[in-house]
C-alpha positions as CSV (number, residue, x, y, z in Angstrom):
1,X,30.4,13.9,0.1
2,X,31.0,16.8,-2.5
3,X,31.7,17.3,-5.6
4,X,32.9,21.2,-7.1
5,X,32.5,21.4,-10.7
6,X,31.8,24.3,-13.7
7,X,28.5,23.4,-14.5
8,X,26.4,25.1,-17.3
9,X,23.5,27.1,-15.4
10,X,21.3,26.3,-18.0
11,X,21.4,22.9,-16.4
12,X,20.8,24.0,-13.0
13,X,17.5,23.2,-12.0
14,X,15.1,25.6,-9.9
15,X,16.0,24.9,-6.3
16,X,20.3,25.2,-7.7
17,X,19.7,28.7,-9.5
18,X,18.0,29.9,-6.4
19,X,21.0,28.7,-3.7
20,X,23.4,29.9,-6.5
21,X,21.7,33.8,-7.1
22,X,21.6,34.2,-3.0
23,X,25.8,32.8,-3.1
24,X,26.5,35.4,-5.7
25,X,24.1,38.4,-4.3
26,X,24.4,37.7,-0.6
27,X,20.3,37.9,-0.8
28,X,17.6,35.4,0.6
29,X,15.6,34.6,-2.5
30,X,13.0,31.6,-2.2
31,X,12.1,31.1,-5.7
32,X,11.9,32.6,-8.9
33,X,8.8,33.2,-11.5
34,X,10.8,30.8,-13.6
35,X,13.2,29.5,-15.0
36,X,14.2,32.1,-17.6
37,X,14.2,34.5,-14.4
38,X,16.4,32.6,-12.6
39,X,18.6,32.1,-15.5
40,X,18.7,35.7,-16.4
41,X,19.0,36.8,-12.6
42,X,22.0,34.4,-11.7
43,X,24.3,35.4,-15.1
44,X,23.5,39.6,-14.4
45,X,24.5,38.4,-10.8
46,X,27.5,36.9,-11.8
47,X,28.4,39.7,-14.0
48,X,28.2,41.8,-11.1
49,X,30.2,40.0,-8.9
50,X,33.0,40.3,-11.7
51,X,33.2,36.1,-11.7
52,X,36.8,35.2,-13.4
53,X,35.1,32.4,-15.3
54,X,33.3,32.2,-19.1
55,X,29.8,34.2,-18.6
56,X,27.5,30.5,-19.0
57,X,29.6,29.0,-16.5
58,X,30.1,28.6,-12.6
59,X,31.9,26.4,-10.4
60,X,28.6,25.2,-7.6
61,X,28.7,22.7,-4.8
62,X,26.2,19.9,-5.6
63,X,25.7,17.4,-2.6
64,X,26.0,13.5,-4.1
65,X,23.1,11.4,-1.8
66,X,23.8,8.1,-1.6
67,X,21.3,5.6,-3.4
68,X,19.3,2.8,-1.1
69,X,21.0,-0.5,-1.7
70,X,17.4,-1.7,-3.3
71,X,17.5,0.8,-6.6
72,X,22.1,-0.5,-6.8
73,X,21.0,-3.6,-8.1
74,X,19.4,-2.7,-11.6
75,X,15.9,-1.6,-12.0
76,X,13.4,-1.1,-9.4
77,X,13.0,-3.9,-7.1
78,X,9.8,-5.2,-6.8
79,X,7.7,-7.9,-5.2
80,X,7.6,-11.8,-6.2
81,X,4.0,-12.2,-8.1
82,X,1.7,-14.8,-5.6
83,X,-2.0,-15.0,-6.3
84,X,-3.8,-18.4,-4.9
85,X,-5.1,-20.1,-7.6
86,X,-9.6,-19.6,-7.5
87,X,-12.0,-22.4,-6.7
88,X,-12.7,-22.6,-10.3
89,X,-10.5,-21.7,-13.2
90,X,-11.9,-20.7,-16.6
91,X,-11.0,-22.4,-19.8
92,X,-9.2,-19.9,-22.4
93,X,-9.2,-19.7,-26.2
94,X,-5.9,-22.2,-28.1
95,X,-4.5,-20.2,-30.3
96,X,-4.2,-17.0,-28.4
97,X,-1.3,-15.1,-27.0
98,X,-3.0,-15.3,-23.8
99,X,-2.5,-19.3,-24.5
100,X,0.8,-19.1,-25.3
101,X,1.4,-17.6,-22.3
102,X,-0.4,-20.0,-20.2
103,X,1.7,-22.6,-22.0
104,X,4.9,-21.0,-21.1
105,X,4.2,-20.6,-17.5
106,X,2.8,-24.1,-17.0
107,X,6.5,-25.1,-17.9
108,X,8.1,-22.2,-16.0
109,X,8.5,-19.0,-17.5
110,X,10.5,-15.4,-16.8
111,X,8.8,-12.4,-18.1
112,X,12.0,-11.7,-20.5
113,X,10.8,-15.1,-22.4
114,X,6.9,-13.8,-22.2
115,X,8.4,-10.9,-23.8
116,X,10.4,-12.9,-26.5
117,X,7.6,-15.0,-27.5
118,X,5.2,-12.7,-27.8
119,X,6.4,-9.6,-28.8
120,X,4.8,-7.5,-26.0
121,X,6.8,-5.0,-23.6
122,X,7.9,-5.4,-20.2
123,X,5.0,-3.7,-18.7
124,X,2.6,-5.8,-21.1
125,X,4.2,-9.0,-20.2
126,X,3.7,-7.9,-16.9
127,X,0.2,-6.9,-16.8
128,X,-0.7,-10.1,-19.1
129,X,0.4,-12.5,-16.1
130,X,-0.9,-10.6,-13.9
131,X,-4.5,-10.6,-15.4
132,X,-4.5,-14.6,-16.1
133,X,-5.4,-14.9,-12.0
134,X,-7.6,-12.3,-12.6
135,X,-9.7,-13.3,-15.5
136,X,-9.6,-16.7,-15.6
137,X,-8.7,-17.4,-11.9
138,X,-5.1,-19.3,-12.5
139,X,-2.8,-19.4,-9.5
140,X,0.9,-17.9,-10.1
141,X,4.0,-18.4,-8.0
142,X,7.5,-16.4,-8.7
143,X,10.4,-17.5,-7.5
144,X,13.4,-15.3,-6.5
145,X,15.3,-16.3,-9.8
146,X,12.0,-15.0,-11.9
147,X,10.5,-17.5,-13.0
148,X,7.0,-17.6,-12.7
149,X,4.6,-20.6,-12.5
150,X,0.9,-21.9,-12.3
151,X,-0.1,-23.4,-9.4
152,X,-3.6,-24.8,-10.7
């Protein structure tokens, strides 16, 4: 599927100048030094060509690609957390965020409520889970709903 619209070239990115500079010129240009090049290049080209449009602007072709079903559905998919619990788990510090967290997920936890009850982002929410198996050896277990459990 395509779409025509007056696009600002300015917002044309390298790959777009150069298809639009060998439309215009009737040349077979690969790339440009830059982007100022290109820029410059593509408006004295479309001088030349006596375009009937405002000098910034030009009606281009840009192909639309559909998206795999996997990135439709919100953010990036990715896979359910599973680590076996170890042999021997390692006692943590009370008081800590770390054992806040081990609290949470003993009950069942998401990592939006990690992030709500302890202030950290999504990646350190993440990473925090993540490294409870690894430092102290606890077993986790996501479902597909989220929610994220210990399995010691």
């Amino acid at each position: 599927m395509t779409a025509t619209a007056s696009i600002n070239i300015e917002a044309l990115n390298g790959p777009e100048l150069v298809s639009l500079y060998n439309k215009l010129t009737g040349e077979s240009v690969k790339k440009f030094s830059d982007r100022k090049a290109g820029i410059r290049r593509v408006l004295e080209a479309q001088k030349r060509s006596k375009v009937q449009e405002k000098p910034a602007t030009i009606a281009v072709k840009r192909e639309t690609v559909a998206k795999p079903a996997s990135t439709l559905d919100g953010p990036a998919r990715r896979k359910l957390i599973s680590f076996p619990a170890a042999t021997e788990v390692k006692p943590h510090r009370p008081g800590t965020k770390r054992a806040q967290v081990i609290d949470l997920l003993r009950k069942g936890a998401t990592i939006g409520q990690v992030m709500t009850a302890t202030g950290w982002g999504y990646k350190d929410a993440y990473d925090g889970i993540k490294l409870l198996h690894v430092y102290l050896g606890h077993g986790l277990e996501e479902n597909e709903r989220g929610v994220i459990t210990l399995t010691d």
